[in-house]
N, C-alpha and C positions, 0 to 999 in steps of 0.2 A: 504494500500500500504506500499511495506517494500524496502525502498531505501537504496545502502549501496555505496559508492565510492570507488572503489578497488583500482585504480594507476592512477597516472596522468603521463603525460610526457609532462612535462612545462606544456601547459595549456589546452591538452588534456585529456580528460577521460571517462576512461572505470566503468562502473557502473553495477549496477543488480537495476534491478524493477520489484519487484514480486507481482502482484495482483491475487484478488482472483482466476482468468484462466491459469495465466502461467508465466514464470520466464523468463524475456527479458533482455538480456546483450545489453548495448551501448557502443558503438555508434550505433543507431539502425535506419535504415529504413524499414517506414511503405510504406506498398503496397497500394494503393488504392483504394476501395472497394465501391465506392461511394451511389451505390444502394442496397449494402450486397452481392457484388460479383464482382470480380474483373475481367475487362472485358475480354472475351475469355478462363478463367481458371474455372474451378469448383474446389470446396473445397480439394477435394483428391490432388491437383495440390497442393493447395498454402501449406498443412499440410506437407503430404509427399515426395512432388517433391522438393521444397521450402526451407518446414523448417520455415514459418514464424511464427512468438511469437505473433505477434500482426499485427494487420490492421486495415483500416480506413472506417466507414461507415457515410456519411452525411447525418444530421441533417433535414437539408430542403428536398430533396429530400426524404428521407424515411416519413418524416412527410406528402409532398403529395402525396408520391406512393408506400406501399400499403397503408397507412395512420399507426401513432407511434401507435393508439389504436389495432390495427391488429397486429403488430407487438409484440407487449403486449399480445394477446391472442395466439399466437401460438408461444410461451414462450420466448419472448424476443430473441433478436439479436441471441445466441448462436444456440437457440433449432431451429429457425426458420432459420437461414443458415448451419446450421449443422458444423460453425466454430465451436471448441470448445476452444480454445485463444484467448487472450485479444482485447476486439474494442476499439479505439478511436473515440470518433464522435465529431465532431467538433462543432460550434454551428449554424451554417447555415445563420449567419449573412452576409457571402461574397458571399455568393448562390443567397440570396435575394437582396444582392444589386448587383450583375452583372449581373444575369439574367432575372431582370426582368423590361421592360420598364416603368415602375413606380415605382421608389423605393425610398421612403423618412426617413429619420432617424429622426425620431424626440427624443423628450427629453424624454420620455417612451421607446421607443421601434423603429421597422422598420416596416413599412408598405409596402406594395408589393403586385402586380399580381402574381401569378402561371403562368410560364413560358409553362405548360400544355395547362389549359383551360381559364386562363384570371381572375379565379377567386383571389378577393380580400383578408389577410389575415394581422395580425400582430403578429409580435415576440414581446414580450417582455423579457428581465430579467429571470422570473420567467417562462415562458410558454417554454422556451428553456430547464429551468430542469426537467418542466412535460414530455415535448416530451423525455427528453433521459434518464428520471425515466422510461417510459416508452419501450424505446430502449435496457437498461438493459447493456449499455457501462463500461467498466472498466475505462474508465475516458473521462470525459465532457468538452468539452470549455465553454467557458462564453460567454455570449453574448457583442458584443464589438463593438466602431461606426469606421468602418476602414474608409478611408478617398484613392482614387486613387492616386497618382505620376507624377507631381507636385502638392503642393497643396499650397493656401492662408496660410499664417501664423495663422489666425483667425481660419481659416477651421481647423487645427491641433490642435490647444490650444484648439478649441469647441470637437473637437473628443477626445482625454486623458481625459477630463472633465467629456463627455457623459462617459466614460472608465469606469473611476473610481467609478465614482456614479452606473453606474450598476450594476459594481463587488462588490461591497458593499453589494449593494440588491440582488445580486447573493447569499455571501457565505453566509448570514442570512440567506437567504430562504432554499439554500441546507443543511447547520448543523440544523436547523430547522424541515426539514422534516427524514433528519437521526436519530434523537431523536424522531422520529412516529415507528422507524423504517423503513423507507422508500430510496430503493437507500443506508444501510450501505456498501455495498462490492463498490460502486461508487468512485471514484476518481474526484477531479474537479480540473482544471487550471484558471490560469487568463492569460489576454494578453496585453502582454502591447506593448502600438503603441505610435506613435510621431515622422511618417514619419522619415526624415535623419538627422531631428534638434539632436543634443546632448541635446543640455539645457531640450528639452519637452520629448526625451526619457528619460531623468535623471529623470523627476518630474515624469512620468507613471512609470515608475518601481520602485521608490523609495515609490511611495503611495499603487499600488499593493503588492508590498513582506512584504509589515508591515501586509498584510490581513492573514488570517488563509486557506490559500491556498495547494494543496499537490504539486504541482506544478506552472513553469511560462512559458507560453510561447512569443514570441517574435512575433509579427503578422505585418502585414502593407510593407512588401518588398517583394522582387522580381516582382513588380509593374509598374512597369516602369524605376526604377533608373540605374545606371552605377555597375557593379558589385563591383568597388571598393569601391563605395557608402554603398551598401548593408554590407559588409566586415568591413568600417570602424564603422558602424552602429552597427553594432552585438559584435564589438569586446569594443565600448565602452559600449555596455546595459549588456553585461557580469557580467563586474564588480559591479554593483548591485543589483543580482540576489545570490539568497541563492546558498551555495557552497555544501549541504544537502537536496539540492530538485530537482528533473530532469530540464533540461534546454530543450526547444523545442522552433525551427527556422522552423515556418511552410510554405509549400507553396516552397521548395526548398529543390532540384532543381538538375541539372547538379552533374557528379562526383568530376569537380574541386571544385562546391561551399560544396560540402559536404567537401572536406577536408579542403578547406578553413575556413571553418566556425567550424569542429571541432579540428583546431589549436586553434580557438578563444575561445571553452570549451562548445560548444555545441554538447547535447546528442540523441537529435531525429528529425527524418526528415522524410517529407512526401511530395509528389510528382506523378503528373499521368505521368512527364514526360517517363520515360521507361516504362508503356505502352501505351501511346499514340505514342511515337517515332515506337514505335514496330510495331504497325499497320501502321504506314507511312511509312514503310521500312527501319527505320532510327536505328539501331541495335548498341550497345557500347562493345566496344574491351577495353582489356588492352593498345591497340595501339592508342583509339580515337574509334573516328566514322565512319561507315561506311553506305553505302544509296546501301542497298541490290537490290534493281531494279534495278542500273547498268548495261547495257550490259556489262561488264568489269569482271561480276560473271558469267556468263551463261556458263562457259566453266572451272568456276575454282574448284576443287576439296579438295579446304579446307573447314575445319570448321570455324564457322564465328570468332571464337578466338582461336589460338591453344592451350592457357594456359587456356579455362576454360573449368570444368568440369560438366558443366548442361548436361543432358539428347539432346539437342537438336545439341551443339557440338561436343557429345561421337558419334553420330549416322547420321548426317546430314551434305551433305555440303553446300556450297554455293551456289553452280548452283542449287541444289534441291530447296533450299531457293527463290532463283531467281527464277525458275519457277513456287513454289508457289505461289509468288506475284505478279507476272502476269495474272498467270492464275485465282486471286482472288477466289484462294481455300483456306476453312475457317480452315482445317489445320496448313493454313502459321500463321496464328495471333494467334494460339494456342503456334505454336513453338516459335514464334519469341518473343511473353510476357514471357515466361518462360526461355529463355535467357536471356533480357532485368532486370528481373527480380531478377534470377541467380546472375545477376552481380551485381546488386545494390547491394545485401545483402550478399556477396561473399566479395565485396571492404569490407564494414563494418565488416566483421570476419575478414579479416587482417591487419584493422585498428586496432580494438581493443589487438590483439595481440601482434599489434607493440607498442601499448600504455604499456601493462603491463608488455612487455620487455627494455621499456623508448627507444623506439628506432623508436618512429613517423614521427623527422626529418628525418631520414635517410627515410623511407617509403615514406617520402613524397617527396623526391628529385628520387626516383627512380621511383616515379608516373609518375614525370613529364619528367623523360627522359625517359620513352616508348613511351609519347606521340609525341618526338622530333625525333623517327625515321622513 
């Protein structure tokens, strides 16, 4: 991986991260791809319609569905999705512990059902970098003990603990097997967590960035806290985190919390929210939000944003939209992700623009006055 920070503006910035598949400028959001496809879009969608650099495949659910070993033989994530840009795959430790009605973290590893068929399984450490040696990802999470929103003070001190000791035994075993040759084009992150406390995010991120890490990211919010919670939380774990390594706020979120959080110098973000909003009708504008099932659309002959330029704006209006999703034609969920979509990574191009012009403040005051009319 080749990292370079082009401009800041105060304490936003625009970056390049070039892995072995493709050359991603940040501020950058990732699409969602959970199962190695992002729901309602086929590949030609997210390359060409898109434009995406990079997306996200999970960890746990590719490990039980087609299984990482399959995935391995019909040549890793690229050849077998026919992406041919960079995956992120996470490490599937949040997969496991919210999906599955048995889920115990112990001092090795997480234990867990298969939210599938019941059957019994664990992660550890090391078995997280076989699955995504096997996944063939341009960069890996670690495996890491998150902890839900509130939580015990104990409960938190015991999770950064679990953290650390893993990632520990994470980057031995990944530079380890790099020297097999094994996973060299791979990238791997760490995560550091310790809920909304300042003091225990200062000790997890202070003991993760001493690691041989390529990146950090920042895990455990958007959980349940206040968003100012979240905000003030990221804006203190910033400060020590390398200023020469990508910075990643996962799990979020919302277009306010992107810009909110890259005022605070955060680089990448991931999120099913716009397409999961998309299929619920719930569609984002330069102006906010809009909840396309409305009777209020059925008659109206705009595009769902006049200032943007996806494919599904240039050619569709609203009431079409509207009577797509009523009428639960699988059309509608095709257009409406690649709006949704559109816009996420649309804000992020002129985000970054406004950043290498130093002019993010001003970007960001006129964000929030479209949304005030």
């Amino acid at each position: 991986m080749e990292f370079t920070l082009e401009a800041t503006s105060k304490n936003a910035r625009a970056c390049t991260i070039k892995t072995a598949h493709s050359t991603i400028k940040t501020p950058v959001f990732m699409p969602v791809g959970t199962l190695g496809t992002i729901k309602a879009l086929d590949m030609d969608d997210v390359l060409n319609v898109l434009g995406a650099e990079i997306i996200l495949a999970n960890t746990y659910h590719m490990y039980l569905r087609p299984g990482d070993n399959i995935v391995k033989k019909m040549g890793k994530l690229h050849k077998f999705t026919t992406f041919p840009k960079s995956f992120l795959t996470d490490s599937g430790g949040f997969q496991a512990f919210s999906l599955s009605d048995i889920s115990k973290p112990k001092a090795d590893g997480i234990e867990f059902r298969s939210h599938i068929d019941g059957s019994k399984h664990f992660f550890t450490p090391k078995k997280v970098i076989d699955i995504q040696n096997n996944l063939g990802s341009d960069i890996m999470m670690i495996l890491d003990d998150l902890v839900a929103l509130p939580a015990t003070q104990e409960r938190i001190k015991l999770s950064i603990e679990r953290t650390t000791s893993w990632a520990k035994e994470s980057i031995e075993y990944f530079r380890a097997k790099q020297a097999k040759g094994i996973g060299v084009e791979q990238n791997i992150f760490a995560i550091i967590q310790g809920g909304t406390d300042k003091a225990f995010r200062t000790k997890s991120a202070t003991e993760l960035c001493a690691l041989d890490y390529d990146g950090f990211a920042i895990g455990g919010l958007s959980v349940g806290e206040l968003n100012n919670e979240m905000y003030d939380t990221v804006e203190h774990t910033v400060q020590y985190m390398p200023k020469d390594k990508p910075r990643y706020l996962m799990g979020v979120g919302t277009p306010e919390d992107l810009i909110e959080n890259i005022e605070r110098g955060i680089d990448m973000f991931d999120c099913v929210m716009p397409t999961r909003n998309a299929r619920n009708g719930t569609l984002f504008t330069s102006f906010g939000k809009i909840n396309i099932k409305g009777a209020k659309f059925k008659e109206d002959e705009a595009p769902i944003d006049p200032e943007c330029k996806c494919i599904t704006c240039q050619r569709y209006s609203r009431a079409y939209l509207n009577h797509l999703y009523r009428a639960r034609e699988i059309t509608y969920f095709r257009l409406a992700t690649i709006h949704n979509l559109h816009y996420y990574l649309n804000l992020m191009r002129e985000v970054r623009k406004s950043i290498i012009e130093d002019k993010f403040a001003e970007y960001k005051d006129e964000f929030y006055k479209k949304r005030q009319k």
